[in-house]
C-alpha positions as CSV (number, residue, x, y, z in Angstrom):
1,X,8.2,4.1,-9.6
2,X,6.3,1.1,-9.8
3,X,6.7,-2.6,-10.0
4,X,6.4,-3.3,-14.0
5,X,4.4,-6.3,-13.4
6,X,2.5,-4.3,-12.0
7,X,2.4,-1.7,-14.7
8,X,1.5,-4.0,-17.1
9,X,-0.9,-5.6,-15.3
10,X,-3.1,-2.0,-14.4
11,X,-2.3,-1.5,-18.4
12,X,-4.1,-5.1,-19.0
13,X,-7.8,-3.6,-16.3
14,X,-7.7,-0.6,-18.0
15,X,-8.1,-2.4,-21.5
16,X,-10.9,-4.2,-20.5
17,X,-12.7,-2.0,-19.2
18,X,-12.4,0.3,-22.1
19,X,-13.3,-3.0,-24.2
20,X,-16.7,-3.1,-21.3
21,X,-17.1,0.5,-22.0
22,X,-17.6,0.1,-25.7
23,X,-19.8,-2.9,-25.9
24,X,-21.8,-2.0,-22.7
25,X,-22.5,1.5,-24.3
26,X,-23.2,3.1,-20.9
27,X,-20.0,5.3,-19.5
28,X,-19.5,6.8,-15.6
29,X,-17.3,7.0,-13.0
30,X,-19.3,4.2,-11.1
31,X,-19.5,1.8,-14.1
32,X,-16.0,2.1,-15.1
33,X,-15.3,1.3,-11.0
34,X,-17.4,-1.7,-11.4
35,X,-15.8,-2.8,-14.8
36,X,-12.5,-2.5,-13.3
37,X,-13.6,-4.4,-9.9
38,X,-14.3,-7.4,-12.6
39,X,-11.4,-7.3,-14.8
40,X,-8.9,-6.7,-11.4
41,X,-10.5,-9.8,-10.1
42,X,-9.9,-11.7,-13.7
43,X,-6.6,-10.5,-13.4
44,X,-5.8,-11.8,-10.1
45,X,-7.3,-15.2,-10.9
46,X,-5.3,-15.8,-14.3
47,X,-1.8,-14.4,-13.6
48,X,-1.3,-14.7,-9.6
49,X,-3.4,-17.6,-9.0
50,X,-5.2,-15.5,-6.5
51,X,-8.7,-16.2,-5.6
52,X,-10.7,-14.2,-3.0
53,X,-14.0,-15.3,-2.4
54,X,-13.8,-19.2,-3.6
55,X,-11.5,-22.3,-2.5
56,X,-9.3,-22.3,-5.6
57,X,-5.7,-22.7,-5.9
58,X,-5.8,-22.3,-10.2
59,X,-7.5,-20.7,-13.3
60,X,-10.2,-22.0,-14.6
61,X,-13.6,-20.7,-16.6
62,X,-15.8,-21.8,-13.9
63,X,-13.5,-20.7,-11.0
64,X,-13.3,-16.9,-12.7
65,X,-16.9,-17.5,-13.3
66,X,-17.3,-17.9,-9.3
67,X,-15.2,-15.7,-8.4
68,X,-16.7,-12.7,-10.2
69,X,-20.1,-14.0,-9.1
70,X,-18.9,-13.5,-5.1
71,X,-17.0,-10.1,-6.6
72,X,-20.6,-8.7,-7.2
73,X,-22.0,-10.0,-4.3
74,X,-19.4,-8.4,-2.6
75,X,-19.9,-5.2,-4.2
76,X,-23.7,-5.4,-4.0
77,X,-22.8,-6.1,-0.2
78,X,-20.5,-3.2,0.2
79,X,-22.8,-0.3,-1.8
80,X,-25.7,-1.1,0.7
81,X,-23.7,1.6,2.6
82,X,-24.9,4.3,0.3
83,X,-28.8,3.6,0.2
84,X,-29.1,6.7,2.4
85,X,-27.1,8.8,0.7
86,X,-28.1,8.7,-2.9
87,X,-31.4,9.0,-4.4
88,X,-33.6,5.8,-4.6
89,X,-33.4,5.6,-8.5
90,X,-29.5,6.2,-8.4
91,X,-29.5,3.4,-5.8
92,X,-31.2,1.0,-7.8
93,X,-29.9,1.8,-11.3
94,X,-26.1,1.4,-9.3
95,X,-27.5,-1.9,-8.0
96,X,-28.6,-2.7,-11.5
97,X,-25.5,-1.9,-12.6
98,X,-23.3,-4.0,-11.0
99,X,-25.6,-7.6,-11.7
100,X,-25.8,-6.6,-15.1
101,X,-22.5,-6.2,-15.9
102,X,-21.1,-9.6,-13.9
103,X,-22.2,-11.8,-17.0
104,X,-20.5,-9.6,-19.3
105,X,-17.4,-9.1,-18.0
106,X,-17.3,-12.9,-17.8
107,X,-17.4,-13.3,-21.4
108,X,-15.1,-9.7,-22.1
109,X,-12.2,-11.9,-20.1
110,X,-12.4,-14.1,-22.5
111,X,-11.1,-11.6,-25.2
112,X,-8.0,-11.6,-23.0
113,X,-7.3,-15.4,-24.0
114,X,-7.9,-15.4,-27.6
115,X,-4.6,-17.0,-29.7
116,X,-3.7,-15.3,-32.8
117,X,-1.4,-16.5,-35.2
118,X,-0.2,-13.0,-35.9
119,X,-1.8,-9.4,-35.8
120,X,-3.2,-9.4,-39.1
121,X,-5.3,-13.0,-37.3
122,X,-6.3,-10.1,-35.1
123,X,-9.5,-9.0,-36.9
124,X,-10.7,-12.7,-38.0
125,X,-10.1,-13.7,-34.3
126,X,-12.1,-11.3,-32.6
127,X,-15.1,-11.6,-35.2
128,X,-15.3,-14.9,-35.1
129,X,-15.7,-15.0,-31.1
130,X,-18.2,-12.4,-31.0
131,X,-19.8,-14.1,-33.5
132,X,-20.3,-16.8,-30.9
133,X,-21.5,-15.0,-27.9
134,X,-25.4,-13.6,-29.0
135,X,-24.8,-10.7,-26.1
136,X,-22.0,-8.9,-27.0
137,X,-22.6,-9.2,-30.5
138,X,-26.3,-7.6,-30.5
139,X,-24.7,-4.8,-27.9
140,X,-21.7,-4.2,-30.3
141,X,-23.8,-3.9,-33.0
142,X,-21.9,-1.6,-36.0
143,X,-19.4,-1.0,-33.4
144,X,-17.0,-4.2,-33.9
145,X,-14.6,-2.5,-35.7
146,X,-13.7,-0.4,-33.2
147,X,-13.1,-3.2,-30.7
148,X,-10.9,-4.6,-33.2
149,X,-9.1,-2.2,-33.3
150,X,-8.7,-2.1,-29.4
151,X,-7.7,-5.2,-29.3
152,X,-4.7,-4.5,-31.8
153,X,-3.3,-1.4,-29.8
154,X,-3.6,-3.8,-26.4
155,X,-1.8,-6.4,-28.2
156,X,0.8,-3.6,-29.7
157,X,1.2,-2.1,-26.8
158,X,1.8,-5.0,-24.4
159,X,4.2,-6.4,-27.4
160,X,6.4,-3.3,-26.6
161,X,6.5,-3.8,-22.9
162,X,7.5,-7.1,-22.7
163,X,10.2,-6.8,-25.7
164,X,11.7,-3.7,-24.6
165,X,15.7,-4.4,-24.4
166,X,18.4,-2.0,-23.4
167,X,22.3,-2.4,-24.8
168,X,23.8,-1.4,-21.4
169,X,22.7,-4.0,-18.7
170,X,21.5,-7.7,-18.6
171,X,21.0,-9.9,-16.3
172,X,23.1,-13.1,-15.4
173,X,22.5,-16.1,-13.4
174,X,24.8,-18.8,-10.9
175,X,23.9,-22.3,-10.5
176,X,24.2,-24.1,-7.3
177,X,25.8,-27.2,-6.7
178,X,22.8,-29.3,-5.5
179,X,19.5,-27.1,-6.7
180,X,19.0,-27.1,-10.2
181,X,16.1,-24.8,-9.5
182,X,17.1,-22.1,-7.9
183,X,19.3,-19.9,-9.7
184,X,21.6,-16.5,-8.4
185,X,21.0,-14.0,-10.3
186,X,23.4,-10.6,-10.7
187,X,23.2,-7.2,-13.1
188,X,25.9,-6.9,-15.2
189,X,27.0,-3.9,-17.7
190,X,26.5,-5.1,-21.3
191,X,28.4,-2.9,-23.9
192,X,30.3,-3.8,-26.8
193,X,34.3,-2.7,-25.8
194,X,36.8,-2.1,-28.1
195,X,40.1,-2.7,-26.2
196,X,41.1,-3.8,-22.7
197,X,41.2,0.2,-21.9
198,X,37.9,0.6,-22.3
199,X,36.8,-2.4,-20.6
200,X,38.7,-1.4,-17.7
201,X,37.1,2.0,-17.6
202,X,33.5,0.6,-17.7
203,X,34.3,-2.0,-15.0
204,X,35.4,1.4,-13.0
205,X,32.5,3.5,-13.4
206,X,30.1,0.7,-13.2
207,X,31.5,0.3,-9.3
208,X,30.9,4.0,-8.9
209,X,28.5,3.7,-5.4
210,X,26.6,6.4,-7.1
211,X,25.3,4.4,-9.6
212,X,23.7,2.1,-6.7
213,X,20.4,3.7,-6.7
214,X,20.2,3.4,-10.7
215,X,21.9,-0.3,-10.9
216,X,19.1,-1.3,-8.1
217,X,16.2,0.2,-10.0
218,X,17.3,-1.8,-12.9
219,X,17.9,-4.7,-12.1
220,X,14.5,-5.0,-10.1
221,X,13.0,-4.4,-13.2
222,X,15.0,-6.8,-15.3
223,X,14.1,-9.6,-13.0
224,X,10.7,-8.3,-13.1
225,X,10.4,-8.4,-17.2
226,X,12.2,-11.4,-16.9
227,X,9.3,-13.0,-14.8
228,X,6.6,-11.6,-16.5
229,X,7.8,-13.0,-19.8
230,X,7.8,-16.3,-18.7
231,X,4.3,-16.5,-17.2
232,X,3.0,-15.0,-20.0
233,X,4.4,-17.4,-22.4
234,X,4.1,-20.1,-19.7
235,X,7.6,-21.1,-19.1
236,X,8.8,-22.9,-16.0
237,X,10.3,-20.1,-14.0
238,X,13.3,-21.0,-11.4
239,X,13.3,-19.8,-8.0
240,X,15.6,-16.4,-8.3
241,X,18.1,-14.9,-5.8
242,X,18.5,-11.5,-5.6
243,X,21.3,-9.3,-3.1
244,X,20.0,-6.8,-1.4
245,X,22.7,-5.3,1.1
246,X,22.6,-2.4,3.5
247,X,22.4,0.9,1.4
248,X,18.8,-0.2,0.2
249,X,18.1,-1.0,4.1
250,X,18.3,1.5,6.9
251,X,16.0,2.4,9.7
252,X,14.3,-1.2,9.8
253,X,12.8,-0.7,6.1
254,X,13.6,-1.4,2.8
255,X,14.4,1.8,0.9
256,X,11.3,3.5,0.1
257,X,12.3,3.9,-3.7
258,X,13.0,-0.3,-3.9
259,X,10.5,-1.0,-2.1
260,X,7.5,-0.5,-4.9
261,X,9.9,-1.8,-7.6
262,X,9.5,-5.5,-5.2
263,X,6.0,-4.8,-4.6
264,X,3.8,-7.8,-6.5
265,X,2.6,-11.1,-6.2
266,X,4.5,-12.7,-9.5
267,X,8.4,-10.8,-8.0
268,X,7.0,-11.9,-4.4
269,X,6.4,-15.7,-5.6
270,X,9.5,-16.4,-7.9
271,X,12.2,-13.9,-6.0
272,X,14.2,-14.2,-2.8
273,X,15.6,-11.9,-0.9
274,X,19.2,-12.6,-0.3
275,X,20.8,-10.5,2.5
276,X,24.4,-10.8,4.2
277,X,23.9,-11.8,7.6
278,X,25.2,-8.9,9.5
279,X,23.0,-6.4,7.2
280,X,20.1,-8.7,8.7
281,X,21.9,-8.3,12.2
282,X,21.8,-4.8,12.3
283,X,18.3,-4.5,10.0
284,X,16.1,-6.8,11.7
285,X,12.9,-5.1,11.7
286,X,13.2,-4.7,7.6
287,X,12.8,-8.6,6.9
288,X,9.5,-9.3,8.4
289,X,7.4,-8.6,5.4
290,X,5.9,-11.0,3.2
291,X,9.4,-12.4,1.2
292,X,11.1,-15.5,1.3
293,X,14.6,-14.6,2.6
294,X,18.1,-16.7,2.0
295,X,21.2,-15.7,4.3
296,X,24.3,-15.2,2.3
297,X,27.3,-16.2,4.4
298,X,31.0,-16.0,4.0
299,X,32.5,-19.0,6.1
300,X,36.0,-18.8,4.7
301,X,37.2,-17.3,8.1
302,X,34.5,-18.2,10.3
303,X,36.4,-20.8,13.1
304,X,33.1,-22.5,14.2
305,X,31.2,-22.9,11.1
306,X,28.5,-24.9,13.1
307,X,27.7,-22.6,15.7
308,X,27.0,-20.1,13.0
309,X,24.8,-21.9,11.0
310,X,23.1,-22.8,14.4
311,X,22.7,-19.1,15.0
312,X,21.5,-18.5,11.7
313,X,18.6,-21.3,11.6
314,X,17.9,-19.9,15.2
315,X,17.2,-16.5,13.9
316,X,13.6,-18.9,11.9
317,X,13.2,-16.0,9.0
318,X,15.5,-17.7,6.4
319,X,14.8,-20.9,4.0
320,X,18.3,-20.5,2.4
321,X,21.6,-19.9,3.4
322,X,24.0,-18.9,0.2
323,X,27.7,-20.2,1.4
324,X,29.3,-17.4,-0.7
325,X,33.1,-18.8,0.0
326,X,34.2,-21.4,2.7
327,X,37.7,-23.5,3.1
328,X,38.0,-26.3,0.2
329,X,38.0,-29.0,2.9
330,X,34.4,-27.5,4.0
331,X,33.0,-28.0,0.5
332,X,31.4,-31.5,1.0
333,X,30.0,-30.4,4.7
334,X,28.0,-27.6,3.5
335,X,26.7,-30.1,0.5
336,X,25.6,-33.3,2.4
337,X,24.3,-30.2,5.4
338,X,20.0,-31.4,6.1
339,X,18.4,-29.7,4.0
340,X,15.2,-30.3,5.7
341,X,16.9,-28.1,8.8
342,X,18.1,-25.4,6.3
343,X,18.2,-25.3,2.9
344,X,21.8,-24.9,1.8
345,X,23.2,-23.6,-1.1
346,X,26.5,-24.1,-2.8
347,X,28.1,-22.0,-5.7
348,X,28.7,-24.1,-8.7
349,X,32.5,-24.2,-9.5
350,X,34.1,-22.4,-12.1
């Protein structure tokens, strides 16, 4: 299974290529590579800030406008491979191919940003800013409609993905005592109950360990909806805390199965791993890929509370450590601790 940013995002290139498709009017295996070359480049500028051929750090028009300038050159670079192995008139109509299609997937991103007021807007929208680009309007031609209408199953179709609720699970979230940014955050069953009986019984089979899997899978995807409504709509997003212990890490890897479902830039840039410190002990080879990690400590029975903290800044692959529970008369320690050594984090009380 993968990541649903992820999903949504391949959803979003696959739109607009079928968008380049239509107004282009030409239709292959290589142009719909090249058309989705573009738009994956688009996509990587606009929602993960990432830029691979320019010095950029944000989105802008003239930064995708680079960007998918150096993607062709890149491409153009790369297909000089096949010059011997494909006819001379393939070869050059390829070549063609990809410099023709740069300037118009430039203004086909565009479509991507359009407001509407609602989906009936839709069709007034789109006209209107065809309308004002001379190239995709004389390509388009009698064809508008159909864009249009493109446009309104993207837009229905994303609508469903990001609204999408279940009545079993949500997701619920911890402050800390001194970040007001950084939040825990926890699956937890959500059903309507009828009596303390039933409660009780829900409580039960939610703790059944062979639910783990399932609870796991879930709540990766929560957080992931979560985040993904929030850039989309262009919220602030806190920094989230997730717990990962040992049955989803064995053998020095993640499990296989989580592993995809963590697997993207957006869950990679807003979530940290939180692992207890003796999963990491035993798991050490597991927590050198490319995730901010927080320790999660209980220090309510450790004696020397500074030698493990020293041990556990030694170790260099955490920014946090979550005190899960320590001795009242520890509290205030753990609060005024350097934060510049260690970044320590204290449970809110109840």
């Amino acid at each position: 299974m993968e990541n649903l940013i992820s999903v949504f995002m391949n959803y979003k290139v696959n739109r607009l290529v079928e968008y380049g498709v239509l107004i282009d009017g030409r239709d292959s295996k290589f142009v719909r590579e090249v058309w989705e070359h573009y738009f994956r480049t688009f996509i990587d500028n606009y929602y993960y800030q990432i830029f691979h051929t320019i010095d950029a750090d944000h989105f802008t028009e003239k930064n995708l406008k680079d960007e998918l300038i150096g993607a062709k050159e890149e491409m153009l670079d790369d297909y000089r491979e096949f010059e011997l192995q494909v006819s001379n008139e393939e070869y050059s109509g390829n070549q063609q191919i990809i410099q023709e299609l740069e300037p118009l997937a430039f203004d086909i991103c565009k479509i991507e940003l359009l407001k509407y007021e609602d989906k009936s807007s839709i069709p007034e929208v789109v006209t209107h800013f065809i309308e004002q680009h001379e190239e995709l309007k004389s390509r388009l031609d009698t064809r508008l409609s159909k864009l249009i209408t493109l446009v309104r199953e993207t837009i229905t179709t994303c609508d469903k993905m990001i609204h999408y609720e279940d009545n079993y699970y949500t997701l619920s979230e911890k402050k800390f005592e001194n970040y007001d940014n950084i939040r825990y955050i926890e699956l937890i069953p959500q059903i309507k109950v009828l009596d303390v009986y039933k409660k009780g019984m829900i409580t039960k089979i939610y703790q059944d360990s062979k639910l783990d899997a399932k609870k796991m899978e879930c709540f990766l995807q929560k957080v992931s909806l979560y985040i993904l409504k929030k850039v989309l709509a262009k919220e602030e997003i806190n920094q989230l805390i997730i717990r990962v212990d040992s049955p989803f890490v064995s053998r020095g890897k993640f499990d296989p199965k989580m592993y995809p479902l963590m697997d993207n830039p957006l869950f990679r840039k807003y979530v940290v791993i939180g692992v207890p410190y003796n999963t990491y002990l035993s798991q050490k080879e597991a927590f050198a890929d490319d995730f901010v990690f927080a320790c999660i400590q209980d220090f309510s029975h450790i004696s020397d509370i500074y030698q493990k903290i020293f041990n556990i800044y030694q170790e260099g692959i955490f920014d946090y450590l979550i005190v899960e529970d320590c001795r009242y008369r520890e509290r205030e320690f753990f609060l005024k601790y350097d934060q510049n050594v260690l970044k320590v984090l204290v449970f809110e009380e109840e």
